[in-house]
C-alpha positions as CSV (number, residue, x, y, z in Angstrom):
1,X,-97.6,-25.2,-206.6
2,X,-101.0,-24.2,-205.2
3,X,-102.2,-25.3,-201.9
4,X,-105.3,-27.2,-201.6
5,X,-109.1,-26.4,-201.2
6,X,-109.9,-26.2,-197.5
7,X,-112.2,-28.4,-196.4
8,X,-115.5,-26.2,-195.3
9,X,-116.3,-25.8,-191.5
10,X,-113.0,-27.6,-190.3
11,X,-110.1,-25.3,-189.9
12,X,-106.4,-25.9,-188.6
13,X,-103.9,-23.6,-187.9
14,X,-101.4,-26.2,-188.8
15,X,-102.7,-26.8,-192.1
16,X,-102.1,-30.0,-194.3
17,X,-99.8,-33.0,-194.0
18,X,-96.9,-32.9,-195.9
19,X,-94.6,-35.8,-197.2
20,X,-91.2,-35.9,-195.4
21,X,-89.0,-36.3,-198.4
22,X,-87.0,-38.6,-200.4
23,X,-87.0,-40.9,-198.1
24,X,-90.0,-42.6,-198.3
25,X,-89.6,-42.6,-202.0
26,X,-86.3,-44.8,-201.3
27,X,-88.3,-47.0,-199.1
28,X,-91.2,-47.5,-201.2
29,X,-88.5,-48.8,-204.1
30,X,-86.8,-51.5,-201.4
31,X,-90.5,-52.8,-200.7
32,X,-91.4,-53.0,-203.9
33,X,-88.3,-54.7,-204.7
34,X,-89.0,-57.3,-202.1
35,X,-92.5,-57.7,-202.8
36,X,-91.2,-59.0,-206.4
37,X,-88.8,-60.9,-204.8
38,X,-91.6,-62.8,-202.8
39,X,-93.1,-64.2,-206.0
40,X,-90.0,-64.5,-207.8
41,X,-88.2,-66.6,-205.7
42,X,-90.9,-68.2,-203.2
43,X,-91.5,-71.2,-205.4
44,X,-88.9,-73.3,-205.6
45,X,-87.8,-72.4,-201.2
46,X,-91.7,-73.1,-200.6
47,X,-91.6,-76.5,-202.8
48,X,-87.7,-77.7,-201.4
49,X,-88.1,-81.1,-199.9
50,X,-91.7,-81.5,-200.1
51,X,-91.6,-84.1,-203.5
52,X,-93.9,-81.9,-205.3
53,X,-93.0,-80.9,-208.5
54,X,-92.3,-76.9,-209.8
55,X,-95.1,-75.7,-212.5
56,X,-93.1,-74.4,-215.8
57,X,-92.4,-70.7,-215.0
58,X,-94.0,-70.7,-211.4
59,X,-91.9,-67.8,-210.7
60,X,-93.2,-66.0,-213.4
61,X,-97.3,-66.8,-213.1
62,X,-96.5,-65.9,-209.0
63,X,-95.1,-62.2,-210.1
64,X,-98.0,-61.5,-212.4
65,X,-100.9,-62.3,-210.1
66,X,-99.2,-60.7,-207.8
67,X,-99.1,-57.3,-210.1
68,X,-102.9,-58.0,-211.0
69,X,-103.7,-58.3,-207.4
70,X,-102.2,-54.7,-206.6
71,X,-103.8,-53.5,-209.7
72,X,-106.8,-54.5,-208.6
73,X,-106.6,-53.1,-204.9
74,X,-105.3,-49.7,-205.6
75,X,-108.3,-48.6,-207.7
76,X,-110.8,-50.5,-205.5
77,X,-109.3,-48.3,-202.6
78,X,-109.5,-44.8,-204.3
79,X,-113.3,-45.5,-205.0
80,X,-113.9,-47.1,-201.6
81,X,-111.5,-44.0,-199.7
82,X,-113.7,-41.1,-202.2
83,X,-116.8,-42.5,-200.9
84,X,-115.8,-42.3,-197.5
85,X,-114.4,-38.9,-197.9
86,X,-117.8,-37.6,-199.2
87,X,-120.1,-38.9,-196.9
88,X,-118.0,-37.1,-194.1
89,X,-120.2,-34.1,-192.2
90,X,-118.8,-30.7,-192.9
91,X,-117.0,-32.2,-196.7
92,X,-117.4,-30.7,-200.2
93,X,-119.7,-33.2,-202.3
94,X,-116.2,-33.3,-204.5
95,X,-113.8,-33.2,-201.4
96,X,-109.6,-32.8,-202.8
97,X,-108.4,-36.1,-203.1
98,X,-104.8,-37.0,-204.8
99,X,-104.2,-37.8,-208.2
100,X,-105.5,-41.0,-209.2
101,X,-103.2,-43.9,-209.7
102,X,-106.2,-46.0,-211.0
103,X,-105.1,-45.5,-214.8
104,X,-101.3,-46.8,-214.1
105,X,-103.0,-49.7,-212.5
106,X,-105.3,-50.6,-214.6
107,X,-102.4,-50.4,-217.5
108,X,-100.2,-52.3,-215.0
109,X,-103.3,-55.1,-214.4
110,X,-103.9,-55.4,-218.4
111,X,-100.4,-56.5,-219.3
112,X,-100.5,-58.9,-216.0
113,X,-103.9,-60.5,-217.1
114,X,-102.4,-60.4,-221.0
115,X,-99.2,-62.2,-219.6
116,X,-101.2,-65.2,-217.7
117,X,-103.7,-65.1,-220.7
118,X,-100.6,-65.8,-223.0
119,X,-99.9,-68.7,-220.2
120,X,-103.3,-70.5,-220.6
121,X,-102.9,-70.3,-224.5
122,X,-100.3,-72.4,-224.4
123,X,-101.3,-75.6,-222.5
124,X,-100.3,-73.6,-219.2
125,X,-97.1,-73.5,-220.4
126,X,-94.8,-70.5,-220.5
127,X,-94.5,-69.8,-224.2
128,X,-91.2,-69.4,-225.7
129,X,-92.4,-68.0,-229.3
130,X,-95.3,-65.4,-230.4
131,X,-96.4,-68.6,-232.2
132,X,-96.6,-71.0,-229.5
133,X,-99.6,-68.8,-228.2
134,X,-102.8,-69.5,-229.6
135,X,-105.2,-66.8,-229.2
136,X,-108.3,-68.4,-230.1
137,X,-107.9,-71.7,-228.2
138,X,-108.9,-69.5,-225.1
139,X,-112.2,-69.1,-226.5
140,X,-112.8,-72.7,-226.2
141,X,-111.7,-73.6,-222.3
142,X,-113.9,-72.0,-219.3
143,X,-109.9,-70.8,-218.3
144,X,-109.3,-68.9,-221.3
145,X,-112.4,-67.1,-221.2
146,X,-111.9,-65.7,-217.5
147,X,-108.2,-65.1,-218.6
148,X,-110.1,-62.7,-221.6
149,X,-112.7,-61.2,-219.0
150,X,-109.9,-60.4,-216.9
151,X,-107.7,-58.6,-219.6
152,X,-110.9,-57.0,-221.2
153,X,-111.6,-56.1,-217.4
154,X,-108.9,-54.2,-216.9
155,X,-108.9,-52.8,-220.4
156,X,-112.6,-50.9,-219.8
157,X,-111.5,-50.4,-216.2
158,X,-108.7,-47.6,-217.5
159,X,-111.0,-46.2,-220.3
160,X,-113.1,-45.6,-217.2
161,X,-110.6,-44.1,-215.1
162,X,-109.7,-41.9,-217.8
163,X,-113.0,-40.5,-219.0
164,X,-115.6,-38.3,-216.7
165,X,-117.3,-40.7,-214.4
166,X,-114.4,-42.7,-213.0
167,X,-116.8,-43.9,-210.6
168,X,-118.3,-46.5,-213.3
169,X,-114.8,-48.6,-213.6
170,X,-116.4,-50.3,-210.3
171,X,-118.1,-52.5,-212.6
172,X,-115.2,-54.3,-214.9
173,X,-113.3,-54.1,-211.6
174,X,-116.0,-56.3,-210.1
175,X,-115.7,-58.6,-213.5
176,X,-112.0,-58.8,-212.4
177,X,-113.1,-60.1,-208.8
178,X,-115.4,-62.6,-210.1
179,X,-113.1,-63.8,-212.7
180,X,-110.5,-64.4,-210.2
181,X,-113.1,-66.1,-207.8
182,X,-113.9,-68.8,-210.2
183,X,-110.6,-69.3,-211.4
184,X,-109.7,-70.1,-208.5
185,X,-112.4,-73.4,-207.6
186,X,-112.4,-75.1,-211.0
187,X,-115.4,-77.3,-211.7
188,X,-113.9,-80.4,-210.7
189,X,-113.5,-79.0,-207.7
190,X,-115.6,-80.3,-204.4
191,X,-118.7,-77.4,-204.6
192,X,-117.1,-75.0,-206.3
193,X,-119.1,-72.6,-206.1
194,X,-118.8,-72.5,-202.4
195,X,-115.7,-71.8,-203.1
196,X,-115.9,-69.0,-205.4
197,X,-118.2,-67.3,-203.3
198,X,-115.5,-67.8,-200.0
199,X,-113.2,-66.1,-202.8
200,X,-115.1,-63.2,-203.6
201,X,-115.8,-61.9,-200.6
202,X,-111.7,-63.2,-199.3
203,X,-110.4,-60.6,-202.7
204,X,-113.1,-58.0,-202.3
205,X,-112.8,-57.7,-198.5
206,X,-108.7,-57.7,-199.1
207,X,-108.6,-55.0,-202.2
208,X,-110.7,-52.8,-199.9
209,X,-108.3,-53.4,-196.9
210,X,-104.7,-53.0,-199.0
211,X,-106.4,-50.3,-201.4
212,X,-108.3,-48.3,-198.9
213,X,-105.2,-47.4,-196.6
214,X,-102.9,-46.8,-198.9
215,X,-105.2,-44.2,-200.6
216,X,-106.4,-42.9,-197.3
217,X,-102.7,-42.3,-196.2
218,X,-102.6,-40.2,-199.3
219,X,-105.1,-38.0,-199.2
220,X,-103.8,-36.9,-195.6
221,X,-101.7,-35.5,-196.9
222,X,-103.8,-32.9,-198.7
223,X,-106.2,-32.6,-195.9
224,X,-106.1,-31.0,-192.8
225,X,-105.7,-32.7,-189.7
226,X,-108.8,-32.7,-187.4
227,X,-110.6,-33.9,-191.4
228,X,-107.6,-35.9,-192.1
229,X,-108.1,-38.0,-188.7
230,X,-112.0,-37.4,-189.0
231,X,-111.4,-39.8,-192.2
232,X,-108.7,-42.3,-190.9
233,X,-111.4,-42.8,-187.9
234,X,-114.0,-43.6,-190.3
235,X,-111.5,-46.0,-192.6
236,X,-111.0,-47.5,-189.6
237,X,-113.8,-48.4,-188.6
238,X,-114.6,-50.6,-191.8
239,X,-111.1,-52.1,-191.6
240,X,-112.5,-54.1,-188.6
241,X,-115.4,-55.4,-190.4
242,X,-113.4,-56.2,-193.3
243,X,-110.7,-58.2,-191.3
244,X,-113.1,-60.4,-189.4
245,X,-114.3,-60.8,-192.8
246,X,-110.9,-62.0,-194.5
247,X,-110.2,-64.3,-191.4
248,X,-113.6,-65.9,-191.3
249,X,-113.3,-66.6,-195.2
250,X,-109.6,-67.4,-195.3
251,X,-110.3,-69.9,-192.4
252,X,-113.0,-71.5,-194.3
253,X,-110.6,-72.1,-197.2
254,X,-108.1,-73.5,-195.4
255,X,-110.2,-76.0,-194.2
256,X,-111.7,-76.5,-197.5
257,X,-108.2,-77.3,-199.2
258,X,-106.3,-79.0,-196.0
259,X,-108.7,-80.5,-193.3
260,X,-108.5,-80.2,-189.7
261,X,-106.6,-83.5,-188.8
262,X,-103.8,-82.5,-191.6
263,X,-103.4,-79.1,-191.5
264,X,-100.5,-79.0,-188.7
265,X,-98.6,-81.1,-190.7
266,X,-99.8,-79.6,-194.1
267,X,-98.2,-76.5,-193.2
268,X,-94.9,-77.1,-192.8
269,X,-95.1,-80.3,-195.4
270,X,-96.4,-78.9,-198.0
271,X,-95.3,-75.8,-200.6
272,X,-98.9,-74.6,-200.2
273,X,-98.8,-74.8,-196.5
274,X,-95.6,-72.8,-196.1
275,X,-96.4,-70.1,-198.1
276,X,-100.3,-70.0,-196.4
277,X,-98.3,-69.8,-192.9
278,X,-96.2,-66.9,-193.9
279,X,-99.3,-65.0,-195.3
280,X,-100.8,-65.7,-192.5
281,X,-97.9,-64.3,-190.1
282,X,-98.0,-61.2,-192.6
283,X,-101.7,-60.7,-192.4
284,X,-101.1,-61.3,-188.0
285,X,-98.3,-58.6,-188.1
286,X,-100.9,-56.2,-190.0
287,X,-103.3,-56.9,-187.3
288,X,-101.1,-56.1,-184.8
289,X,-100.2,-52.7,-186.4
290,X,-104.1,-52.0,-187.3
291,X,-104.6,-52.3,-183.4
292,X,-101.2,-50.2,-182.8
293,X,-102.9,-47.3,-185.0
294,X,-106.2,-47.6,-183.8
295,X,-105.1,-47.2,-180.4
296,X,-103.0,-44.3,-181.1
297,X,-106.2,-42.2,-183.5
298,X,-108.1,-43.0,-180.2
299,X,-106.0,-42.1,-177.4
300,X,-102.9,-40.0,-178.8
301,X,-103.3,-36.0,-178.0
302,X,-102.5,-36.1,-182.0
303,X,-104.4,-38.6,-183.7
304,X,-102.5,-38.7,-186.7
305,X,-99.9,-40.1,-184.8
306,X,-101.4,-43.1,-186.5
307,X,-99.9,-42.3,-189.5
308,X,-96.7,-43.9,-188.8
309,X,-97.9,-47.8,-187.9
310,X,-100.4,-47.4,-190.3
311,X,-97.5,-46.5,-192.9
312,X,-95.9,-50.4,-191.8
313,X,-99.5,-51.7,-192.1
314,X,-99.4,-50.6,-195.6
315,X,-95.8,-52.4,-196.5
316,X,-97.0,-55.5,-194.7
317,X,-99.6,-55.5,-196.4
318,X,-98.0,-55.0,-200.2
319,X,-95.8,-58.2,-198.6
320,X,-99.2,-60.4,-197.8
321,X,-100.7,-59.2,-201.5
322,X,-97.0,-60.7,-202.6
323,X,-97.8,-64.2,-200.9
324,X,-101.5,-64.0,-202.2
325,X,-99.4,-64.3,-205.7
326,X,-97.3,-66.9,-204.4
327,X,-99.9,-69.3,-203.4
328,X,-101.7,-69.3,-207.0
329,X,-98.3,-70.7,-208.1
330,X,-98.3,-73.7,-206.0
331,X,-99.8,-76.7,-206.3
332,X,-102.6,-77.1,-204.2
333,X,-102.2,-79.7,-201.4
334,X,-104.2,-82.9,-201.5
335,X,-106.9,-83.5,-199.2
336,X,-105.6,-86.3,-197.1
């Protein structure tokens, strides 16, 4: 196995990070294994003793926006980390960077965007028989067509990832995005488009977050370590714009869906409440390690010291993606 490129004008007589073993293989299964769990199960303890009624196959729809959001963040954060890791002084204009992902994701998001496409087919029903489904009612309902941009989407978005110029799946990844943003506010909605646009920003800002860390925390690894915490500084950085940005629009939407006077009681009353509060204890947790690791690539005599809350920030942020998939299972709480 070769070693990697050096990075010109930074040298390091430790060299590059290396992954610690099989270990972190083991703990990547157990959060992935919860993170399903999340969706799987989160419907029917969120709805218990609220009187609202379970969707057909909540469970189900909760699991596969929930694989469609991480398809969506991990290759979001390659482009968004590459970019970074090219603009750094003293970087190759093609810097080493670890092997893409985006094509497993983009397979993953295709059969999750297939799945829920299935679901609209059929009267938002889960459908028991191929012949339950029918294809080309989808053409004729503004749902069905997103549910096509999306699997299209992430259909183009692997060709992409697989051909010369991965760089170019940015665009049906952005069709993804808006698809999802207008999903979400249907016209009968109070100004839906205000909505959509609070969306956007909410899923872009979060796929950049989620995606941009992970990725980052892999390419340390084939980096050396004054470049490697050169680029963790500079991921950094952004992270704080883009969580004042997810807090400011998730706020907003919150107050959209469940007014100030009801939202105490909303929270713990309502399916859609409960599961908002435990994303947002997630997304305060992931704070609280962002600061951790920002602190320590500040301050610590080794920077990369960072490495290890930032790993935590990554699971608790897989676990928040999870409860984003939750909540489009739920029925949304009425304005009081």
């Amino acid at each position: 196995m070769t070693s990697p490129r050096p990075i010109p004008g930074v040298t390091d007589s430790r060299g590059p990070l290396r992954p610690t073993g099989a270990g972190r293989t083991v703990a990547v299964l157990v959060l992935v294994a919860l993170a399903a769990l999340i969706p799987l199960l989160g419907p029917p303890a969120a709805l218990h003793g609220t009187g609202e009624a379970e969707a057909p196959g909540a469970g189900g729809i909760a699991l596969l926006r929930t694989v469609l959001f991480a398809a969506l963040c991990v290759p979001v954060g390659e482009l968004f980390v590459n970019r970074l890791a090219r603009s750094l002084p003293g970087t190759e204009a093609d810097p080493v960077v670890p092997r893409s992902w985006s094509p497993f994701a983009a397979a993953a998001g295709f059969t999750a965007a297939l799945g829920l496409a299935s679901v609209v087919a059929t009267g938002n029903l889960v459908p028991d028989h191929l012949a339950d489904i029918d294809a080309g009612g989808l053409y004729a309902s503004r749902d069905g067509k997103l549910a096509l941009l999306e699997v299209n989407a992430f259909l183009v978005a692997g060709l992409c990832a697989l051909s010369r110029r991965p760089v170019t799946q940015a665009w049906p990844l952005a069709a993804v995005v808006v698809a999802e943003a207008l999903r979400a506010h249907p016209t009968t909605e109070h100004s839906p488009l205000t909505g959509s646009a609070l969306t956007l920003v909410h899923l872009t800002c979060a796929a950049l977050w989620t995606g941009g860390l992970l990725h980052a925390l892999r390419t340390l690894r084939l980096w050396p370590r004054t470049a490697g915490a050169a680029l963790l500084g500079l991921y950094a950085r952004v992270a704080v714009v883009l969580l004042a940005a997810i807090t400011a629009t998730g706020v907003c939407s919150s107050l959209r869906r469940m007014p100030p006077e009801t939202i105490l009681e909303q929270l713990t009353g309502t399916a859609y409440g409960r599961a908002l509060l435990a994303k947002v204890l997630l997304v305060a947790v992931v704070a609280a390690l962002a600061l951790w690791a920002r602190r320590r690539l500040r301050r610590a005599a080794d920077p990369l010291t960072a490495c290890a809350p930032a790993r935590a920030e990554v699971a608790f942020l897989g676990l928040a993606v999870a409860a984003s998939g939750l909540l489009t299972a739920l029925p949304v709480p009425i304005r009081w």
